[in-house]
GUKEBA-11111 format. One record per residue (C-alpha): z, x, y; residue in three letters. Coordinates in steps of 0.05 Angstrom, whole numbers, plus 5000, padded with zeros to 4 digits. Example, Ala and Ser with C-alpha at 12.3 -4.5 7.8 and 13.67 -1.06 7.14 Angstrom:
<recs>
515652464910ala 514352734979ser 
</recs>
This chain:
<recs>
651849635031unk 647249804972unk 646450595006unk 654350585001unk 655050294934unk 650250844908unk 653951384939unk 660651254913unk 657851174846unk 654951854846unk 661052134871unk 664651784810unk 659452094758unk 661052764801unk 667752794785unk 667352574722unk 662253184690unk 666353604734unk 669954274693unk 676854054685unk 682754414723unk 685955044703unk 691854704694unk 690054134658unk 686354704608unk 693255064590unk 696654374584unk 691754214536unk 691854964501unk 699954724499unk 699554084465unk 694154464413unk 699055024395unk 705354524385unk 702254134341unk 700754734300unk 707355094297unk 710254314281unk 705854464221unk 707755084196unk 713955234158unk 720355364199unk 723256164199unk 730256404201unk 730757084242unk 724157204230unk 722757004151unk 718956584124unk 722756034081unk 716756144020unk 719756814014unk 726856523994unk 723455953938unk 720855383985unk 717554853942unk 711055103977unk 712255773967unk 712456383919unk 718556243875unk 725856543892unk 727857223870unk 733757223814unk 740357623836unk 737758223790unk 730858183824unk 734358253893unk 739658803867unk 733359123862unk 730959113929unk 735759663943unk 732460253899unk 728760713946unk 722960783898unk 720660113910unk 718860193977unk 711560153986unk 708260823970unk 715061163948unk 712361273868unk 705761483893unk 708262023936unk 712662253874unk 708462283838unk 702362683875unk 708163153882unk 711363353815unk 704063353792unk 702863823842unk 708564233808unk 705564263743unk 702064843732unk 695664793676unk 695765483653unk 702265423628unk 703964663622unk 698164483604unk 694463753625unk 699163173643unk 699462713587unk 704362203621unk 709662063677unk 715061653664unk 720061343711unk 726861333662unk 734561443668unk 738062003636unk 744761873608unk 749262423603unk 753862603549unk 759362343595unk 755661723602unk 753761783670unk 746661423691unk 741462033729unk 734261773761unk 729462183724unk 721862243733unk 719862503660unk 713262793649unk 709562913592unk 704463523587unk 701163873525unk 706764443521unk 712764113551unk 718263513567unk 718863613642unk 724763253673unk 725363183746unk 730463043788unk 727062723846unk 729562523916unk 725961833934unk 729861843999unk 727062564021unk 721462573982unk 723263273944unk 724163543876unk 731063833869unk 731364113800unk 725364083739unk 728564143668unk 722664443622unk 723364273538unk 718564633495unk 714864113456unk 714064553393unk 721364623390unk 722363823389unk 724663583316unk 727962963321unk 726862393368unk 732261733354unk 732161093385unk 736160583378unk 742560093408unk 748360533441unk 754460633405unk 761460933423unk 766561253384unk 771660763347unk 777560993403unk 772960923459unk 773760503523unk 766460583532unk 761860043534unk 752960043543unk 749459553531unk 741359613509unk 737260203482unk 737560963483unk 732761463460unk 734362133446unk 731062823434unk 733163403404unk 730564083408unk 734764533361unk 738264223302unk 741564833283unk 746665053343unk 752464553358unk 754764443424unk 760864843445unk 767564513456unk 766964713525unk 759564483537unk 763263733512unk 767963793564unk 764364033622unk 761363373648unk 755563923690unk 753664243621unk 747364313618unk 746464773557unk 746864143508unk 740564073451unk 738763423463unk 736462953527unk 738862193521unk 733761623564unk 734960923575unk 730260403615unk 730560433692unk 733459883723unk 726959703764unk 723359583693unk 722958823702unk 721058823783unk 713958833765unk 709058933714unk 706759663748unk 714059893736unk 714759483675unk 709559993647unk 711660673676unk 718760473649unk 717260163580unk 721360583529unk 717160523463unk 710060723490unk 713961403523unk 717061453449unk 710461393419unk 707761823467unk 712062423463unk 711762443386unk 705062473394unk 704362993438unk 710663403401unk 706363413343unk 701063623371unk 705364193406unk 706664363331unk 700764433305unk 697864933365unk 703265293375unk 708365323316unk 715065653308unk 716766193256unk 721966083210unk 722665263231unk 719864663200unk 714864363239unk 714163683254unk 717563143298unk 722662603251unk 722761933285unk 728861533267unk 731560903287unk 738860923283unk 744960783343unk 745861283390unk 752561573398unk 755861873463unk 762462213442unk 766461993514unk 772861723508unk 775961603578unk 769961433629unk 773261173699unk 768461683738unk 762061403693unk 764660653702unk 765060803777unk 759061223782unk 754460713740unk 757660063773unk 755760303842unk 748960673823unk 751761413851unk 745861683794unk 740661303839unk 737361363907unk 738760653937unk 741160353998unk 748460374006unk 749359894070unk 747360274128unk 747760914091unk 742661284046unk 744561613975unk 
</recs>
């Protein structure tokens, strides 16, 4: 009796130390990963809630934040690739070294909103028209700095019979004080032939603090005087004045009737940005 007692406790102890079953392993791996997906924060279509303002989470984006979202040159690497290209565009020996690039909007003397990449050399305003879509500079706009004289900035303004309306700031450079535009250059909403350039902020200025400084207004005003002045001193003109006046007064644009601006601005035509399951 003892000899059979002893053997069926061994085989107890046996079974006991004995690896445990395959099966009883992945029930256990189961019962491990529930519990921690119970624990983690539930997803719609593949989100995360913290991405949307859960209390554990990163706060939620405002309505302007996710307007936003749309502008092609916020997708990662985007800027970057612009930029490494329109430097690559600049030549030295005639530019001269990059002093700045700027990410702006030009407004038109029909009011119309353009994406502009602006950039800033020893010589010359360069102002780029830049596909963030395709990744290709259409059209670069070179402005002697030496020929700079005024640079205004100040709150937009319309004339008193307008239907116009802008709201925030404006700068605007002019290049040749002496030679009006023609009545035809004011009427033509594709002249291009005017003496001045008018900028306002980007609309991705308040996204970040990276774009919050490539699209800050006054340090690109205080910049290009600079860098006009200098242009005058190296290289100056014959016969004109030299020296850059920096005024703050309104800045006018002389449009009247705008329904092609007010539906060109409203929808962002001036901008590369999604448009549903379109591209601009």
């Amino acid at each position: 009796m003892s000899s059979v007692g002893t053997s069926m406790e061994e085989t107890t102890a046996a079974a006991a130390s004995a690896p445990v079953p395959a099966a009883a392993a992945a029930a256990t791996e189961m019962e491990k990963q529930s519990s921690t997906k119970a624990e983690e924060p539930a997803t719609d279509c593949g989100v995360s809630r913290c991405q949307f303002g859960d209390p554990s989470g990163e706060p939620p984006l405002s309505v302007n934040q996710f307007k936003c979202k749309k502008f092609f040159v916020l997708r990662p690497g985007t800027l970057h690739q612009a930029i490494k290209e329109v430097k690559v565009l600049v030549d030295p020996q005639v530019d001269g070294n990059i002093l700045g690039i700027w990410l702006l909007a030009e407004v038109d003397h029909w009011n119309n909103e353009k994406e502009r990449l602006v950039v800033i050399t020893d010589t010359f305003l360069l102002v780029c028209k830049y596909d963030f879509m395709m990744f290709q500079c259409e059209q670069i706009q070179k402005i002697p700095l030496n020929m700079v004289d005024r640079i205004c900035y100040g709150s937009f303004t319309f004339p008193p019979n307008s239907v116009l309306f802008r709201e925030g700031e404006g700068l605007r450079i002019f290049w040749d004080r002496l030679r009006e535009p023609s009545f035809i250059s004011w009427w033509n909403p594709f002249a291009t032939d005017l003496p001045y350039m008018t900028f306002t902020e980007h609309p991705v200025r308040k996204i970040s603090d990276a774009f919050a400084s490539i699209c800050h207004m006054e340090n690109f005003r205080e910049q290009l005087k600079e860098a006009a002045q200098n242009a005058h001193k190296v290289k100056p003109v014959p016969g004109k004045a030299n020296g850059v006046l920096l005024l703050n007064q309104s800045i006018c644009i002389k449009a009247y009737f705008g329904f092609m601006s007010f539906l060109g601005n409203s929808n962002k035509l001036g901008y590369c940005v999604a448009r549903g399951n379109l591209g601009f």
